[in-house]
PyMOL Python script that loads the backbone (N, CA, C, O; Angstrom):
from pymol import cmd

cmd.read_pdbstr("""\
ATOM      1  N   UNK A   1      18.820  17.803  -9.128  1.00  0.00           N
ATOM      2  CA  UNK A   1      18.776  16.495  -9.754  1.00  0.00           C
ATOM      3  C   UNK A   1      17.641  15.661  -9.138  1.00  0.00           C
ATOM      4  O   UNK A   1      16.935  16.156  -8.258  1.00  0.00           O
ATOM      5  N   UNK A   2      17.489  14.668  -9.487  1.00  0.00           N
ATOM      6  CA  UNK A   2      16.072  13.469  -9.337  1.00  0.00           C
ATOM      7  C   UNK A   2      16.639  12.574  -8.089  1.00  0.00           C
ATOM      8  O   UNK A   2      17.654  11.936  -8.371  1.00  0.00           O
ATOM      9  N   UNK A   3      16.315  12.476  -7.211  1.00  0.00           N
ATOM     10  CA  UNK A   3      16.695  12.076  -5.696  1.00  0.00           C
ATOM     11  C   UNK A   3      16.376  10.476  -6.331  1.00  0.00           C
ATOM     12  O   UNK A   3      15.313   9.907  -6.576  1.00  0.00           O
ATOM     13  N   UNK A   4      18.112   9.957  -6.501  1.00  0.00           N
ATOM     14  CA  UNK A   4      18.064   8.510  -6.652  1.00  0.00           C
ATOM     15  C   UNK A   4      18.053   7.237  -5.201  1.00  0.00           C
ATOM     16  O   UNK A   4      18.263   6.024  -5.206  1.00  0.00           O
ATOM     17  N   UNK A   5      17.781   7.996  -4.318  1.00  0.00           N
ATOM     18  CA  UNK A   5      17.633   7.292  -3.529  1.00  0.00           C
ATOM     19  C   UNK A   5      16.106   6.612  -3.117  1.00  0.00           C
ATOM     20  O   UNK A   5      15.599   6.740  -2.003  1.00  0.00           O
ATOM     21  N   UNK A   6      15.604   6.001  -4.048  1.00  0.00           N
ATOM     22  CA  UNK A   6      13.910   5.501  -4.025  1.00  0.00           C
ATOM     23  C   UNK A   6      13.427   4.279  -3.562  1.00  0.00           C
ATOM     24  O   UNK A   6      12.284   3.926  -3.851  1.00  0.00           O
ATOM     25  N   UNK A   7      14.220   3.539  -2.823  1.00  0.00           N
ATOM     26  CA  UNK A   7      14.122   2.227  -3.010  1.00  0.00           C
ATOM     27  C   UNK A   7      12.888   1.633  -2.659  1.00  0.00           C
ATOM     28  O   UNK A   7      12.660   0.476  -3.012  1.00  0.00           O
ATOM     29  N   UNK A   8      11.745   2.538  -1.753  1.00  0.00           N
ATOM     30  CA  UNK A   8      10.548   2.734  -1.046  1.00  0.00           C
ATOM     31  C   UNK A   8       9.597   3.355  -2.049  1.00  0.00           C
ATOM     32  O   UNK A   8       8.393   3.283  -1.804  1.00  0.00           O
ATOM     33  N   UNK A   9       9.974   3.903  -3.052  1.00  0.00           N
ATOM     34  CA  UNK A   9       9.075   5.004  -3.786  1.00  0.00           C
ATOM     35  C   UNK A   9       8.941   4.078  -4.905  1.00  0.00           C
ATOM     36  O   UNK A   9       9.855   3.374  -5.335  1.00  0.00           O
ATOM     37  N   UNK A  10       7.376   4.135  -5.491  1.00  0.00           N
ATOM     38  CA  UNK A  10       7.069   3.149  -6.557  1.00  0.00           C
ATOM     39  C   UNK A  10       6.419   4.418  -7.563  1.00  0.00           C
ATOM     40  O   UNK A  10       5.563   5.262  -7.301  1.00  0.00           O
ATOM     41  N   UNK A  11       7.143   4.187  -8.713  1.00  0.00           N
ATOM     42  CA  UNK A  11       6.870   5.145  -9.923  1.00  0.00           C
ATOM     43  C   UNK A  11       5.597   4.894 -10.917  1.00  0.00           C
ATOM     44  O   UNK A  11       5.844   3.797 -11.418  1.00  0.00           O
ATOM     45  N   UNK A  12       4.707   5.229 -11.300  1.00  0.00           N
ATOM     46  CA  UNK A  12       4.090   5.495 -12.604  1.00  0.00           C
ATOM     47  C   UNK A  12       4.139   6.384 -13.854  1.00  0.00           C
ATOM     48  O   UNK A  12       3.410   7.337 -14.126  1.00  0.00           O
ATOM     49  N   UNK A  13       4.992   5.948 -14.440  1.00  0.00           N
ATOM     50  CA  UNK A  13       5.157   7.122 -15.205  1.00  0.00           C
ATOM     51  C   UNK A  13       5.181   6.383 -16.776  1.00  0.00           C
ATOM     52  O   UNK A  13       5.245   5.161 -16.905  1.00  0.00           O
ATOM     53  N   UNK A  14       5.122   7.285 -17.873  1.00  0.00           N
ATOM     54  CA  UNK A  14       4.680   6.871 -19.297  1.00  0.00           C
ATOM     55  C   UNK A  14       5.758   7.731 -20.104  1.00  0.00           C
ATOM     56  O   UNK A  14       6.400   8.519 -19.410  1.00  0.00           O
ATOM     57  N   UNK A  15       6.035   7.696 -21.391  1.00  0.00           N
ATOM     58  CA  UNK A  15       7.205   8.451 -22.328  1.00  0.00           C
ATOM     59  C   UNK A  15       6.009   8.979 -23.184  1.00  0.00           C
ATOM     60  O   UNK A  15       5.189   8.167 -23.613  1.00  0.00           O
ATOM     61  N   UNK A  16       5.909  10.049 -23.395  1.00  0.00           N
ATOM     62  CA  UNK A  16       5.222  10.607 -24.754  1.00  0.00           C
ATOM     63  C   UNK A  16       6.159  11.187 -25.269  1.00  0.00           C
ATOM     64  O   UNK A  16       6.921  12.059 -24.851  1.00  0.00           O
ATOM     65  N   UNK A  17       6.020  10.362 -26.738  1.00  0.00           N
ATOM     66  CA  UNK A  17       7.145  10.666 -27.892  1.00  0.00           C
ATOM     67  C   UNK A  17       6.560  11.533 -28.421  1.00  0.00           C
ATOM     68  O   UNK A  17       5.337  11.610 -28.544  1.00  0.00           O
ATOM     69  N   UNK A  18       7.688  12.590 -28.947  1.00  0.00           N
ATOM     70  CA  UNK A  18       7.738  14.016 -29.432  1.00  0.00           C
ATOM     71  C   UNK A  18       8.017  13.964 -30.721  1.00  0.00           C
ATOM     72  O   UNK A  18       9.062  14.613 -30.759  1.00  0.00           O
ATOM     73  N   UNK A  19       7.642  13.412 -32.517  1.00  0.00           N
ATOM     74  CA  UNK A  19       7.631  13.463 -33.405  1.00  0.00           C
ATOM     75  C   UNK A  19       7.703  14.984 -33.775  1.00  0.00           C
ATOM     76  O   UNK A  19       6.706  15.704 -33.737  1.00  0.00           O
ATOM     77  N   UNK A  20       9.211  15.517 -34.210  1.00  0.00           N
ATOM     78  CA  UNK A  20       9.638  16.631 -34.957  1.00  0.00           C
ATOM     79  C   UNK A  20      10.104  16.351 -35.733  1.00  0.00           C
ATOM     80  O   UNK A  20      10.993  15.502 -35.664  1.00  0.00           O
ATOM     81  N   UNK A  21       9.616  17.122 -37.246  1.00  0.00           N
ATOM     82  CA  UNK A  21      10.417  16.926 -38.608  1.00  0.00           C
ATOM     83  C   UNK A  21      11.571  18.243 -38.616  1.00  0.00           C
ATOM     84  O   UNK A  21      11.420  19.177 -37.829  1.00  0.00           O
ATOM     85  N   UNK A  22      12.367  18.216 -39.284  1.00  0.00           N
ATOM     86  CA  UNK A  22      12.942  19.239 -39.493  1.00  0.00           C
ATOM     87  C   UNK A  22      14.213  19.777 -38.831  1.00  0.00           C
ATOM     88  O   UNK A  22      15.269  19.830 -39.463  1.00  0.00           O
ATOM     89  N   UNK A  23      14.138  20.069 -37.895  1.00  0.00           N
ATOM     90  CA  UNK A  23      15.774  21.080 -37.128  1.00  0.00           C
ATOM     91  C   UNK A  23      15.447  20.900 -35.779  1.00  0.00           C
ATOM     92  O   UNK A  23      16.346  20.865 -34.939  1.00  0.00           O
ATOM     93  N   UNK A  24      14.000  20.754 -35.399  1.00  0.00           N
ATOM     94  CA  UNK A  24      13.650  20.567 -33.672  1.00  0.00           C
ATOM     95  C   UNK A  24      13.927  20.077 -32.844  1.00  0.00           C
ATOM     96  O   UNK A  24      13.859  18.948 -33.330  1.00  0.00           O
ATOM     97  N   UNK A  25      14.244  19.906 -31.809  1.00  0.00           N
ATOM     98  CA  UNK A  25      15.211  18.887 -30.961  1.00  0.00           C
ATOM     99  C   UNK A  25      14.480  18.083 -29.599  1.00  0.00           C
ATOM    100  O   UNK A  25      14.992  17.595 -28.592  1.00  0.00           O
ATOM    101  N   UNK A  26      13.414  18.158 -29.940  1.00  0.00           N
ATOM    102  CA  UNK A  26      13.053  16.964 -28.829  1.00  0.00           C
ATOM    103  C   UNK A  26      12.907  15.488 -29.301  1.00  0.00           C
ATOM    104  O   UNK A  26      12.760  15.206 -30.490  1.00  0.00           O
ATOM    105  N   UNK A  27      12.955  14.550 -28.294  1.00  0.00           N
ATOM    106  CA  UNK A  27      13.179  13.496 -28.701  1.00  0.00           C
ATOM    107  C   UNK A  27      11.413  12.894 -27.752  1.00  0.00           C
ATOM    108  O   UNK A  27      10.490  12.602 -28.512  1.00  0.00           O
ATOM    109  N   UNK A  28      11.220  12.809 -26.598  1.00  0.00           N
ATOM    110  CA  UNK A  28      10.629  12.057 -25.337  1.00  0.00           C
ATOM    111  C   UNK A  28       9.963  13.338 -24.031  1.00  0.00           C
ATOM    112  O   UNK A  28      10.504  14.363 -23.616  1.00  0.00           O
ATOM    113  N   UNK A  29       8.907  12.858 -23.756  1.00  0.00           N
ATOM    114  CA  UNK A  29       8.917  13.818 -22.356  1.00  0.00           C
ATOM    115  C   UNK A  29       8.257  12.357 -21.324  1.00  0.00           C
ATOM    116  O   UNK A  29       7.408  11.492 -21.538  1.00  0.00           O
ATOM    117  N   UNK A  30       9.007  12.623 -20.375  1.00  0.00           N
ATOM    118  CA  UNK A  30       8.911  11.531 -19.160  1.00  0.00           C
ATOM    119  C   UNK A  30       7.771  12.448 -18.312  1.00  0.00           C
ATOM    120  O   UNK A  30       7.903  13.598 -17.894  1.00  0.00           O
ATOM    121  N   UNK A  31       6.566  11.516 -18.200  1.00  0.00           N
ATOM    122  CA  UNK A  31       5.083  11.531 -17.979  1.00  0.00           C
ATOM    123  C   UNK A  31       4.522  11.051 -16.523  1.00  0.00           C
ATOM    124  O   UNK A  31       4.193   9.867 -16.452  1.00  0.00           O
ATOM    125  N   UNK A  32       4.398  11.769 -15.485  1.00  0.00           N
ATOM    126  CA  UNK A  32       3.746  11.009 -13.864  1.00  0.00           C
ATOM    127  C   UNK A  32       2.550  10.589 -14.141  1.00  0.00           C
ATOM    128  O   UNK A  32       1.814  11.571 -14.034  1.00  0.00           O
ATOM    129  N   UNK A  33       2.116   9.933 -14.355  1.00  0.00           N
ATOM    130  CA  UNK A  33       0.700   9.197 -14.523  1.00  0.00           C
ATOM    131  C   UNK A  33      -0.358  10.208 -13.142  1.00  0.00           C
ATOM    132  O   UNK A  33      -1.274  11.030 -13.141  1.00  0.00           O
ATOM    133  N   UNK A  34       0.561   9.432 -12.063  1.00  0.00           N
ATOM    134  CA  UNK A  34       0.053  10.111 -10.951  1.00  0.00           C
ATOM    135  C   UNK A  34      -0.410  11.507 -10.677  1.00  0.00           C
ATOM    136  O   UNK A  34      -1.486  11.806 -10.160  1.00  0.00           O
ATOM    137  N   UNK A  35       0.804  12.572 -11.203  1.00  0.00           N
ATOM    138  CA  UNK A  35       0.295  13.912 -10.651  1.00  0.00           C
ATOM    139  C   UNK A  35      -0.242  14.104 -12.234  1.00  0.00           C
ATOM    140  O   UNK A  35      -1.458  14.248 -12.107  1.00  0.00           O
ATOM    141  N   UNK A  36      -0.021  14.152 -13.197  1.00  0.00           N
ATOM    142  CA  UNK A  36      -0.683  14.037 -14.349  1.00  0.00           C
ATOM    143  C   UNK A  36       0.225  15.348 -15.092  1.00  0.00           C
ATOM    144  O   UNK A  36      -0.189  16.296 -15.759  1.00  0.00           O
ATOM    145  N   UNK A  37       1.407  15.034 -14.743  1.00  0.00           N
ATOM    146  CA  UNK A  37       2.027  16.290 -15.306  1.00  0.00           C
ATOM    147  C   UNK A  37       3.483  15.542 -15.886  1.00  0.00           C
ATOM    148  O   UNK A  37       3.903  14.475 -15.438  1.00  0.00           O
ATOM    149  N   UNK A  38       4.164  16.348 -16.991  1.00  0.00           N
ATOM    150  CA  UNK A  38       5.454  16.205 -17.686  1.00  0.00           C
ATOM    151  C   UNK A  38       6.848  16.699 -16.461  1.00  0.00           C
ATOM    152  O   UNK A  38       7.024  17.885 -16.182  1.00  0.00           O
ATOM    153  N   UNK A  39       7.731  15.556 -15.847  1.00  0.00           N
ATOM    154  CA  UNK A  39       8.323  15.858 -15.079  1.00  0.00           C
ATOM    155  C   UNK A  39       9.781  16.293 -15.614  1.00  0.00           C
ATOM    156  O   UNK A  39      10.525  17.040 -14.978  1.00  0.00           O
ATOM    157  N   UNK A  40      10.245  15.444 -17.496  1.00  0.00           N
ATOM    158  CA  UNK A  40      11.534  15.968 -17.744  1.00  0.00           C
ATOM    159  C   UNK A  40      10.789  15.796 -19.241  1.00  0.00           C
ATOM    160  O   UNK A  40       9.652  15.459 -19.571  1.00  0.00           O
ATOM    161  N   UNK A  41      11.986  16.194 -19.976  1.00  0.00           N
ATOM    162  CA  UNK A  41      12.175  16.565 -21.272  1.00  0.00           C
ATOM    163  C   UNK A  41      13.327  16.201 -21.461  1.00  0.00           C
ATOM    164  O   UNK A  41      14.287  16.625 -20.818  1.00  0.00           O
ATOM    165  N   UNK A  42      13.408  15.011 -22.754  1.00  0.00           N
ATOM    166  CA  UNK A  42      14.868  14.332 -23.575  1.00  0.00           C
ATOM    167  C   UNK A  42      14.971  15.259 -24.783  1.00  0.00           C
ATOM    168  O   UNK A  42      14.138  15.349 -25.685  1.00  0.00           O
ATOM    169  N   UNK A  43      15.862  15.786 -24.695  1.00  0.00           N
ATOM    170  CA  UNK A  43      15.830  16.639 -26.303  1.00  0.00           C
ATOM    171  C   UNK A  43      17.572  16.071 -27.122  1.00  0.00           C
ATOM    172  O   UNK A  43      18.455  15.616 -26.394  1.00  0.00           O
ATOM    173  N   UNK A  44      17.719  16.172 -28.213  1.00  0.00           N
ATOM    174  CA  UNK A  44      18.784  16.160 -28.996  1.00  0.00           C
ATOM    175  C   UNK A  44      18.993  17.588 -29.697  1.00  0.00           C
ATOM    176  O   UNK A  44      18.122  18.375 -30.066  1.00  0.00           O
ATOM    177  N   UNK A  45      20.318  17.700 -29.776  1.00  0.00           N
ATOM    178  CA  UNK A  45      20.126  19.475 -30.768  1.00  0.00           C
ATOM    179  C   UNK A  45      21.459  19.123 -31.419  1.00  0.00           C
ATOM    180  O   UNK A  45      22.427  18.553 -30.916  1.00  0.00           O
ATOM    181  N   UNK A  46      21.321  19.500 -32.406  1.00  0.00           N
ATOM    182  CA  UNK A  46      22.201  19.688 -33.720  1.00  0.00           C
ATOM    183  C   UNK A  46      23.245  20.935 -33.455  1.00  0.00           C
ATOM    184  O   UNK A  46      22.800  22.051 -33.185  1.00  0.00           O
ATOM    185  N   UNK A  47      24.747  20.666 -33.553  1.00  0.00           N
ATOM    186  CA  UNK A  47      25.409  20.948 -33.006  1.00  0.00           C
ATOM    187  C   UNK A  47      26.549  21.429 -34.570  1.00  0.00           C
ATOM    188  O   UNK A  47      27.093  20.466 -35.110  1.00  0.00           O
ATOM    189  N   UNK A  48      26.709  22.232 -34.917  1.00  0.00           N
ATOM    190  CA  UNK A  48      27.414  23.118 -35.678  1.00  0.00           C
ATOM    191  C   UNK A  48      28.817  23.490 -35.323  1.00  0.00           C
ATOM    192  O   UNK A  48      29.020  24.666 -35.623  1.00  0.00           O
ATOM    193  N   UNK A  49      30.058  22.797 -34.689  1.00  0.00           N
ATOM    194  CA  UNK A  49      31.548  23.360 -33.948  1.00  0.00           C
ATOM    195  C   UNK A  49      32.125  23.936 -35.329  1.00  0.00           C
ATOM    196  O   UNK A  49      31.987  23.244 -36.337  1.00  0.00           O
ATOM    197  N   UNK A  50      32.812  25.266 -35.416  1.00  0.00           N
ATOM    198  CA  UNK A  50      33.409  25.424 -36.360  1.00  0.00           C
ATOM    199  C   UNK A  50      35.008  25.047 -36.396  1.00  0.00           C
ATOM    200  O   UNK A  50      35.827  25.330 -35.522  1.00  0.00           O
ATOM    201  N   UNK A  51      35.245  24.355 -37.595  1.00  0.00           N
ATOM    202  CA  UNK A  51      36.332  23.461 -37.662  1.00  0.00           C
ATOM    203  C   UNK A  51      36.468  22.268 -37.418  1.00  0.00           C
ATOM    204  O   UNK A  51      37.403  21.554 -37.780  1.00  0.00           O
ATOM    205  N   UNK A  52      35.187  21.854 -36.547  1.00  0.00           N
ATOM    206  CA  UNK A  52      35.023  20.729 -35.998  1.00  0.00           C
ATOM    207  C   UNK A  52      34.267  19.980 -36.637  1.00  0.00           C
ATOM    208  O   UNK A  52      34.812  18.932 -36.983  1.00  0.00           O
ATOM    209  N   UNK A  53      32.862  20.140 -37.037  1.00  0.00           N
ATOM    210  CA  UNK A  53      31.767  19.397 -37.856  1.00  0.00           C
ATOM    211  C   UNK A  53      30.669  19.281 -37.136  1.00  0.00           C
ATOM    212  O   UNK A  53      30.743  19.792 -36.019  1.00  0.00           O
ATOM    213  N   UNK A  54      29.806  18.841 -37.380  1.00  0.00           N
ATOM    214  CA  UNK A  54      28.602  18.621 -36.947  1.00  0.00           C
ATOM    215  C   UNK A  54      28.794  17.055 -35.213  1.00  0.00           C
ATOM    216  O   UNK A  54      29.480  16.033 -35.220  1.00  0.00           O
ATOM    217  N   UNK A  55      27.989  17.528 -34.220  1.00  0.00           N
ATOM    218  CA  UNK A  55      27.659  17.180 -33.213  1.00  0.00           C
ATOM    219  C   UNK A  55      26.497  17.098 -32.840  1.00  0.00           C
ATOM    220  O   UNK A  55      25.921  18.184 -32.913  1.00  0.00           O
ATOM    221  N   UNK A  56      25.710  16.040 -32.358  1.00  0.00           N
ATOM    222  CA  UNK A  56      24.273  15.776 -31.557  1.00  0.00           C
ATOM    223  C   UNK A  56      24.399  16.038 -30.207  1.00  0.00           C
ATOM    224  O   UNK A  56      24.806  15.085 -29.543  1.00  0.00           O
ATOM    225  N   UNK A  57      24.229  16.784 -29.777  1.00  0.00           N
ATOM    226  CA  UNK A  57      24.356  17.192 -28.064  1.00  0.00           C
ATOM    227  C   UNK A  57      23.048  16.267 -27.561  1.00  0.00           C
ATOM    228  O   UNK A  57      22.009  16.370 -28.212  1.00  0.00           O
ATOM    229  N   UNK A  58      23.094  15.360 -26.402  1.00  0.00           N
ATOM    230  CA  UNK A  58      22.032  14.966 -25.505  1.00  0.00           C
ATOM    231  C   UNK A  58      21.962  15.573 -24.150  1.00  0.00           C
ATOM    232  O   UNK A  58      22.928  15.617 -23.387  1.00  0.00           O
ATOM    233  N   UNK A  59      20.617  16.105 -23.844  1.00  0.00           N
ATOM    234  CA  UNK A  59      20.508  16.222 -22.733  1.00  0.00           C
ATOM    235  C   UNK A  59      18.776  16.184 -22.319  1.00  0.00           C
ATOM    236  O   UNK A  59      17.841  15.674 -22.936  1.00  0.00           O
ATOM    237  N   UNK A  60      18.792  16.725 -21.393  1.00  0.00           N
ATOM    238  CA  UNK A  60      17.240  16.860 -20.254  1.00  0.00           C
ATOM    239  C   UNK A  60      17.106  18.415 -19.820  1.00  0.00           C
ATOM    240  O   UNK A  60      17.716  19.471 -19.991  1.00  0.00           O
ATOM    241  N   UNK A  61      16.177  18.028 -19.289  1.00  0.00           N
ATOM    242  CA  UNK A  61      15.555  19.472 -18.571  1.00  0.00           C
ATOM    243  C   UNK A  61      14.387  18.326 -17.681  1.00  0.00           C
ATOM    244  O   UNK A  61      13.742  17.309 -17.936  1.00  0.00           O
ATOM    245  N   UNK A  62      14.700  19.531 -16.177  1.00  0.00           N
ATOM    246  CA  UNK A  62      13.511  19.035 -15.230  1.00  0.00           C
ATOM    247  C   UNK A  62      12.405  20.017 -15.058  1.00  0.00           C
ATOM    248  O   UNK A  62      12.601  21.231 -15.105  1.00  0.00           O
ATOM    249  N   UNK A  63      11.165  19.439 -14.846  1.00  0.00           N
ATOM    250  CA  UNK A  63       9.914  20.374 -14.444  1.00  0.00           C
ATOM    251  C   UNK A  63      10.636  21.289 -13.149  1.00  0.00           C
ATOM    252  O   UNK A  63      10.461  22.505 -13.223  1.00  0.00           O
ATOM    253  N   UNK A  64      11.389  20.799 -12.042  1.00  0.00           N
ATOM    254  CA  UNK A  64      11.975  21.382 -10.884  1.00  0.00           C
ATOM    255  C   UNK A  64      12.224  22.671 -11.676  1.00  0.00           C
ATOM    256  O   UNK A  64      11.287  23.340 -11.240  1.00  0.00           O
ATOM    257  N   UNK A  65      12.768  23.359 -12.426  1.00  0.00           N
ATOM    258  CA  UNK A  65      13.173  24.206 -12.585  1.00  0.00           C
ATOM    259  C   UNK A  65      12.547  25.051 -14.051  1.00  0.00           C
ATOM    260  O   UNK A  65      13.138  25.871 -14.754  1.00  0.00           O
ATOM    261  N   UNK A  66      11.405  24.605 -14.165  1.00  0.00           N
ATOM    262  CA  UNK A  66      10.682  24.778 -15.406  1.00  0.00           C
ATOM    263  C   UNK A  66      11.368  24.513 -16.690  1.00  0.00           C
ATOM    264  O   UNK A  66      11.306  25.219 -17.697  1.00  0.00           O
ATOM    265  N   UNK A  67      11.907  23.618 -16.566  1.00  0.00           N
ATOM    266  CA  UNK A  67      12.536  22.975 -17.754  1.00  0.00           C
ATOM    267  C   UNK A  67      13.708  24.026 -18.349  1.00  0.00           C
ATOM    268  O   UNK A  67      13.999  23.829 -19.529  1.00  0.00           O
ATOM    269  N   UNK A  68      14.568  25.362 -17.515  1.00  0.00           N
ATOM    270  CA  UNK A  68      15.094  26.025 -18.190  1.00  0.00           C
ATOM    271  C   UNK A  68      16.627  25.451 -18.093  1.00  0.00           C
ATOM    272  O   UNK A  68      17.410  25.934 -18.911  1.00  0.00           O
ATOM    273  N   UNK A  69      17.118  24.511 -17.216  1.00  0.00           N
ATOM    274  CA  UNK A  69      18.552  24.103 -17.067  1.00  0.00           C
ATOM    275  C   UNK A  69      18.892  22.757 -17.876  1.00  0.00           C
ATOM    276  O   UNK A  69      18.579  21.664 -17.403  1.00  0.00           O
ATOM    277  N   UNK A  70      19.433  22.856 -18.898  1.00  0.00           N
ATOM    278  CA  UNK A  70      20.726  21.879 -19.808  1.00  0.00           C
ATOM    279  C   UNK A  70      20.843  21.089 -18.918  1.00  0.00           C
ATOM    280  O   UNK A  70      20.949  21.645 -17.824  1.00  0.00           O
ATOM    281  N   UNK A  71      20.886  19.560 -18.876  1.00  0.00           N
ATOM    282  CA  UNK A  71      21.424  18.609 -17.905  1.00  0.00           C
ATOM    283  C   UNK A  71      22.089  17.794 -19.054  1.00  0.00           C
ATOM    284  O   UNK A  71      21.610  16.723 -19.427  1.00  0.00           O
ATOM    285  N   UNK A  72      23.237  18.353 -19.617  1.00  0.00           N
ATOM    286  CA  UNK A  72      23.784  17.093 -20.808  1.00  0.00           C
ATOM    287  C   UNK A  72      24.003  16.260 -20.166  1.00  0.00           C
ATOM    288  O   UNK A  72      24.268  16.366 -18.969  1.00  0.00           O
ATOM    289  N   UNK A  73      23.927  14.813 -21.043  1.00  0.00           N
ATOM    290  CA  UNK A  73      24.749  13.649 -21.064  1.00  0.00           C
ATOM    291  C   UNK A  73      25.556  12.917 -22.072  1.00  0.00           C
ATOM    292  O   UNK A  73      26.289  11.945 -21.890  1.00  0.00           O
ATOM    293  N   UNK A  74      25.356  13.397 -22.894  1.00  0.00           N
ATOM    294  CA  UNK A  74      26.716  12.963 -24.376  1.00  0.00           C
ATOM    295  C   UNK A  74      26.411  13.297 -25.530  1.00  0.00           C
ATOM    296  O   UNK A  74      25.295  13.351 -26.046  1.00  0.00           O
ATOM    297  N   UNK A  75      27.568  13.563 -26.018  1.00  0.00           N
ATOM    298  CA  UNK A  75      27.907  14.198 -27.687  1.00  0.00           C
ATOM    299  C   UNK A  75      28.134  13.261 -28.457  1.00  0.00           C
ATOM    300  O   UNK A  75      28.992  12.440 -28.134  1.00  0.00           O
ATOM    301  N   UNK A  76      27.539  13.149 -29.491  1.00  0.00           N
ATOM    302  CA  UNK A  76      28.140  12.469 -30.521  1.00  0.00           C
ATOM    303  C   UNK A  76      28.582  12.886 -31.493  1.00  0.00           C
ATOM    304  O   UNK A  76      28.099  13.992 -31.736  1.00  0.00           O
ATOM    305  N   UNK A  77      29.511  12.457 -32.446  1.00  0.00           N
ATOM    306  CA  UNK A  77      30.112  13.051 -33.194  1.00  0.00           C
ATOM    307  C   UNK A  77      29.394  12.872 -34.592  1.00  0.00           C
ATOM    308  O   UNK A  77      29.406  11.689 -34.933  1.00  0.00           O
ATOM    309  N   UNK A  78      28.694  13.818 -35.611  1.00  0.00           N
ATOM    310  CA  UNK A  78      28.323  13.087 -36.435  1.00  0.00           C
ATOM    311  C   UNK A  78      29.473  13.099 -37.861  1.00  0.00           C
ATOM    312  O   UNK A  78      29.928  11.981 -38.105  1.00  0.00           O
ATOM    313  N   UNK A  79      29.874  14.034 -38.624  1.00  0.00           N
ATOM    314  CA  UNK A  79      31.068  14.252 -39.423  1.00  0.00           C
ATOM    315  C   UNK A  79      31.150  15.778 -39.771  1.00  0.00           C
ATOM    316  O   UNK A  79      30.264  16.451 -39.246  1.00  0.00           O
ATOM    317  N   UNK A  80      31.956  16.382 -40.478  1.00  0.00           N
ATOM    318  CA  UNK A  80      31.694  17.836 -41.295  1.00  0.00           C
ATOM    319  C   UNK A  80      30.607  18.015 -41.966  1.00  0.00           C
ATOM    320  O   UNK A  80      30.049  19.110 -42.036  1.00  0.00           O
ATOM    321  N   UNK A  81      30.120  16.770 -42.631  1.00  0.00           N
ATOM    322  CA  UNK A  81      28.574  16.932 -43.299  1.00  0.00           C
ATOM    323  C   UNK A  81      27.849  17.070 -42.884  1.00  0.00           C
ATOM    324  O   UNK A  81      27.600  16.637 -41.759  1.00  0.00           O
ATOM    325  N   UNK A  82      26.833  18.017 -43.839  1.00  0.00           N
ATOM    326  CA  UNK A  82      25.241  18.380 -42.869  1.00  0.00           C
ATOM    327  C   UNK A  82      24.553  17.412 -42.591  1.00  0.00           C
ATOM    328  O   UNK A  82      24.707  16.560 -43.466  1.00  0.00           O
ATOM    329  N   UNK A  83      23.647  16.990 -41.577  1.00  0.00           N
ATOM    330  CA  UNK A  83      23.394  15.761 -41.309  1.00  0.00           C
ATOM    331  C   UNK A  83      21.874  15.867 -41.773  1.00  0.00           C
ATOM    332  O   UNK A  83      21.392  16.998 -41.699  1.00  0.00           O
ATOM    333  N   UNK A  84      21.235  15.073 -42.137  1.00  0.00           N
ATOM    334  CA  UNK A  84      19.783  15.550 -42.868  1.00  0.00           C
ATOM    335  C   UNK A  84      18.364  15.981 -41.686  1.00  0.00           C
ATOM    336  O   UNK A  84      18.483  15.641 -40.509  1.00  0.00           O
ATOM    337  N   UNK A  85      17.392  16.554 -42.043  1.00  0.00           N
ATOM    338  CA  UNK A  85      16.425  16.822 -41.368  1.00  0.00           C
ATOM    339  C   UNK A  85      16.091  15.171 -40.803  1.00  0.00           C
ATOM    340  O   UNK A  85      16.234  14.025 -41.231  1.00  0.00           O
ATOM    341  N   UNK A  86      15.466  15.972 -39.358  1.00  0.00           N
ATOM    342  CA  UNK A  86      14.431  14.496 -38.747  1.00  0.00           C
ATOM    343  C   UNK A  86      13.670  13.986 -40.081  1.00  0.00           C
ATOM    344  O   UNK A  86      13.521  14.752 -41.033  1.00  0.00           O
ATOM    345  N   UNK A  87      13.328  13.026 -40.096  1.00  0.00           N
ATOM    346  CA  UNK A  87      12.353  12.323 -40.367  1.00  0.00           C
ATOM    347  C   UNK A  87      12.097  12.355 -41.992  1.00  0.00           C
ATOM    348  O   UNK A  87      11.078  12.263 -42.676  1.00  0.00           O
ATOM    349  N   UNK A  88      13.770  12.564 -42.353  1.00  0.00           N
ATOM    350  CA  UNK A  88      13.614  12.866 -44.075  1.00  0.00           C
ATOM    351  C   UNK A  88      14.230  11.609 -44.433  1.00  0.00           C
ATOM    352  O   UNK A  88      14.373  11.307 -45.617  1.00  0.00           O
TER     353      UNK A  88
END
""", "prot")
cmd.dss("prot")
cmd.show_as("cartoon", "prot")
cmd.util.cbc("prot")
cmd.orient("prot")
């Protein structure tokens, strides 16, 4: 995880928004100005439960680990209906 203990550490960092049409699931990638590199990734993914209905899963991924570990933080519920493409 991101060592919240900073109270000494002064950040530069920028959001480059991730415009996907369609089924893709990024949302944001959180930007170090400083080292000049992408440190996390906000993604949303479309979530299919059977019996259940459709769900938006939120989560992250850190550069620490090359972005391969799920760090959810909340589901939303959307209904049984298909929910439409991004940006339609």
């Amino acid at each position: 995880m991101i060592d919240t203990n900073c109270s000494d550490q002064q950040f530069n960092l920028s959001i480059i928004e991730n415009r996907v049409s369609g089924y893709g699931e990024k949302i944001f990638d959180l930007y170090d100005e400083e080292s000049e590199k992408i440190i996390a990734k906000f993604h949303v993914r479309r979530e299919n439960r059977p019996l259940d209905g459709y769900w938006f899963n939120f989560h992250y991924h850190l550069a620490q680990d090359q972005f391969e570990t799920h760090y959810e933080f909340a589901d939303i519920y959307w209904s049984k209906d298909t929910p439409p493409k991004w940006m339609s």
